[in-house]
C-alpha positions in Angstrom: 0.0 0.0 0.0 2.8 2.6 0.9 4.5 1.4 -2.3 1.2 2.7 -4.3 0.7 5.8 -2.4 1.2 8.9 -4.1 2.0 10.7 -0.3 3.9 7.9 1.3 5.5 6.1 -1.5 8.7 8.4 -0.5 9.1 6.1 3.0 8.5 2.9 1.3 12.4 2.1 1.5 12.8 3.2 5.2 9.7 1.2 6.1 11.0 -1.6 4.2 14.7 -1.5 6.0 12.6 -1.0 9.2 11.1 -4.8 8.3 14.2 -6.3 7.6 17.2 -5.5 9.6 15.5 -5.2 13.8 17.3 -1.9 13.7 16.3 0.6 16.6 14.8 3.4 15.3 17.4 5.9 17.0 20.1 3.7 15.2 18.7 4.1 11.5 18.5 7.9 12.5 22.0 7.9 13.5 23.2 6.2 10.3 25.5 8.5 8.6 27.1 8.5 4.5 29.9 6.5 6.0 27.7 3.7 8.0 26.8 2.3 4.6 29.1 -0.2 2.9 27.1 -0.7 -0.2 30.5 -2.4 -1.4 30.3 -4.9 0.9 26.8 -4.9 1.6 27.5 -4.1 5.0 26.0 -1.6 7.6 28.1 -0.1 10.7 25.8 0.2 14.0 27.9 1.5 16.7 25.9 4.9 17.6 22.3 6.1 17.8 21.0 9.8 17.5 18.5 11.7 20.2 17.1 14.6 20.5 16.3 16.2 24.2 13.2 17.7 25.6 15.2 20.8 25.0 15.4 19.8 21.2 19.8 19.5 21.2 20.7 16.7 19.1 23.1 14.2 20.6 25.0 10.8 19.7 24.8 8.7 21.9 26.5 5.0 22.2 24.4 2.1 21.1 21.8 0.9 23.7 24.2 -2.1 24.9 27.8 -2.9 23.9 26.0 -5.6 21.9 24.2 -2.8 20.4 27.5 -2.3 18.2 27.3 -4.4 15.6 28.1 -4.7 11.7 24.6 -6.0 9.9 24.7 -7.6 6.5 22.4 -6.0 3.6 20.3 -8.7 2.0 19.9 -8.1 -1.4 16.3 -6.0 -1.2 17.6 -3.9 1.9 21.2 -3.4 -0.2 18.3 -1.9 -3.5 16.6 0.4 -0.7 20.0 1.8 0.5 21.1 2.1 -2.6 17.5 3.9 -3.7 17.8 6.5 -0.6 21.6 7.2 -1.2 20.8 8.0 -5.1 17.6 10.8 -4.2 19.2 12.4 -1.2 19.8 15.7 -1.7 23.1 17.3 -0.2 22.8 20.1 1.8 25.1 23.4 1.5 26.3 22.5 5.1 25.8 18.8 6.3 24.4 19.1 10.0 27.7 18.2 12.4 26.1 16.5 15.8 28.9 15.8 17.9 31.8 14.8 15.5 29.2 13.1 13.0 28.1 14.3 9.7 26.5 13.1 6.6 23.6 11.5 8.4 20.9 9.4 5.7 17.3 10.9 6.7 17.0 14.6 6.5 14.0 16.9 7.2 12.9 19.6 5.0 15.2 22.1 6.6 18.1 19.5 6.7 18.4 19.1 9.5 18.3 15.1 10.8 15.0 13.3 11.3 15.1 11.6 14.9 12.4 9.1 16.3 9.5 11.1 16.9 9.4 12.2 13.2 8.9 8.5 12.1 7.0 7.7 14.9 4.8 10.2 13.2 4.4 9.5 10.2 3.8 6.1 11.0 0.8 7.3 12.7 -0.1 9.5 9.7 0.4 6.4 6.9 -1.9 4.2 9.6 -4.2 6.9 9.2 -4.4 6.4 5.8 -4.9 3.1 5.5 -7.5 2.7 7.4 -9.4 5.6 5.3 -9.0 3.8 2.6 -9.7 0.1 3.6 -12.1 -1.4 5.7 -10.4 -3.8 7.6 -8.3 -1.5 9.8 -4.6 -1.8 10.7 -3.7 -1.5 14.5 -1.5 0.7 15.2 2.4 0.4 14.1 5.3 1.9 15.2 8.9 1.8 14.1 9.8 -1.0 17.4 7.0 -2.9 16.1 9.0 -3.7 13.2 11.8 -4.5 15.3 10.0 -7.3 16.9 8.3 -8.2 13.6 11.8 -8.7 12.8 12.6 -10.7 14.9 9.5 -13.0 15.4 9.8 -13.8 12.0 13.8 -15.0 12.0 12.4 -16.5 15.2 9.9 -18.9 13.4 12.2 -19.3 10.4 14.3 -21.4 12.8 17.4 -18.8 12.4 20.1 -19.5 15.4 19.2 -17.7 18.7 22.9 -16.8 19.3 22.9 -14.9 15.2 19.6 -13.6 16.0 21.0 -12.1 19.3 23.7 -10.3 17.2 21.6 -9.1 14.5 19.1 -7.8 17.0 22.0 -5.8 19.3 20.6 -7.9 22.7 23.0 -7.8 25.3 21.2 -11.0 26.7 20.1 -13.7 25.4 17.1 -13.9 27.5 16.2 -10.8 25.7 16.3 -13.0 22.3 14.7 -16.0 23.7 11.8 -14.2 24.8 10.2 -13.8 21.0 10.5 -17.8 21.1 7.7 -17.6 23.7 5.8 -16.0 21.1 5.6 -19.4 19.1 3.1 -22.0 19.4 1.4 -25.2 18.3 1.3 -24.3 15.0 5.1 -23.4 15.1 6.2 -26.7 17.0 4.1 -29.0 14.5 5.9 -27.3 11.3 9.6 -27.4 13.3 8.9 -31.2 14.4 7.8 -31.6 11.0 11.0 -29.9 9.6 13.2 -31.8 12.0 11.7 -35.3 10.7 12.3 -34.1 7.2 16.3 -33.9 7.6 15.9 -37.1 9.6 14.4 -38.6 6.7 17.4 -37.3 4.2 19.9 -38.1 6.5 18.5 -42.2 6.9 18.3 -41.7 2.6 21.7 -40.9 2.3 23.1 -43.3 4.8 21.0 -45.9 2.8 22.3 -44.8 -0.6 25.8 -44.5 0.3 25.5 -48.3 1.5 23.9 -49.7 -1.4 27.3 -47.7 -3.2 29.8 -49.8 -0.6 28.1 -53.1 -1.8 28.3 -52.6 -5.1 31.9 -51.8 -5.0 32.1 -55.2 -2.5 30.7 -56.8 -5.2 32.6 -55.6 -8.0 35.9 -56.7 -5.9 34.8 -59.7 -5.4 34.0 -60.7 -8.8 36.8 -59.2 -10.8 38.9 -61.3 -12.9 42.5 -61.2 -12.2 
């Protein structure tokens, strides 16, 4: 829908990044020109931009030490990176908070876009929606997709220990509480999963002995 929207097609690609990476929204704000390895695919997490009640802009350090982190780009968050990079428009004087410069998501006086601005206009697309459409969408905010995030590495069986590191927990418990989240439905299709590499592995093991008795065989009747 935000794809199609003549208004709030511009955010598709921040949405979208919002989906698929678990950043914190104060860490996409804080991404910078530099943070952005397109090379490599590669995005450098190891600082998060604020703005206090007495509206000073600030780095700060990343939630938790684990909070510093270097995420790979899939291949669709890599095409919105490389989308946002190729229509942002340079200002005369790139805003400098505290030693850092260059930051991604600007405002229409250039200055950087901080959490309460997306949390906005998530509101605002929301609001949309549901003028449009009859079934109505609850309401979404950028943490939300964080934890849509990670619910859904969560049921795609990815490793709680990579998960932890994408997602910048400091503790695992942290990670291991979106398991919770799972249920019936999940277990059945994991047991399910589980029996189907069972199954392969038996297969193999019972092709690769048919293989050592024909070669037995083939010894054992070869002429001399």
């Amino acid at each position: 829908m935000i794809h199609d929207d003549n208004c709030y097609c511009k955010y598709y690609e921040t949405v979208y990044i919002l989906f698929h990476t678990g950043l914190r929204i104060s860490e996409l704000c804080g991404l910078t020109l530099k943070d952005v390895d397109l090379e490599n695919k590669i995005l450098n997490i190891d600082h998060q931009l604020q703005r206090t009640s007495s509206m000073k802009y600030v780095i700060e350090k990343t939630k938790t030490n684990a909070g510093t982190r270097k995420l790979p780009m899939g291949d669709d968050v890599y095409d919105c990176f490389r989308t946002i990079l190729a229509e942002r428009e340079a200002p005369q004087i790139e805003k400098m908070v505290d030693g850092y410069s260059g930051f991604l998501f600007l405002d229409d006086d250039r200055m950087p876009l901080v959490a309460m601005h997306w949390e906005h206009r998530f509101n605002h697309m929301v609001k949309r929606y549901n003028e449009i459409f009859r079934e109505q969408m609850p309401n979404i905010t950028p943490h939300i997709c964080r934890h849509t995030y990670c619910s859904i590495q969560a049921r795609a069986g990815m490793y709680p220990k990579t998960l932890q590191y994408l997602m910048g927990h400091s503790n695992i418990g942290v990670t291991m509480n979106t398991y919770t989240h799972l249920g019936l439905e999940d277990a059945l299709e994991e047991v399910g999963r589980m029996q189907e590499l069972e199954n392969a592995r038996k297969e193999q093991e019972k092709l690769a002995g048919k293989k050592e008795e024909t070669k037995v065989s083939k010894r054992m009747f070869r002429v001399g």
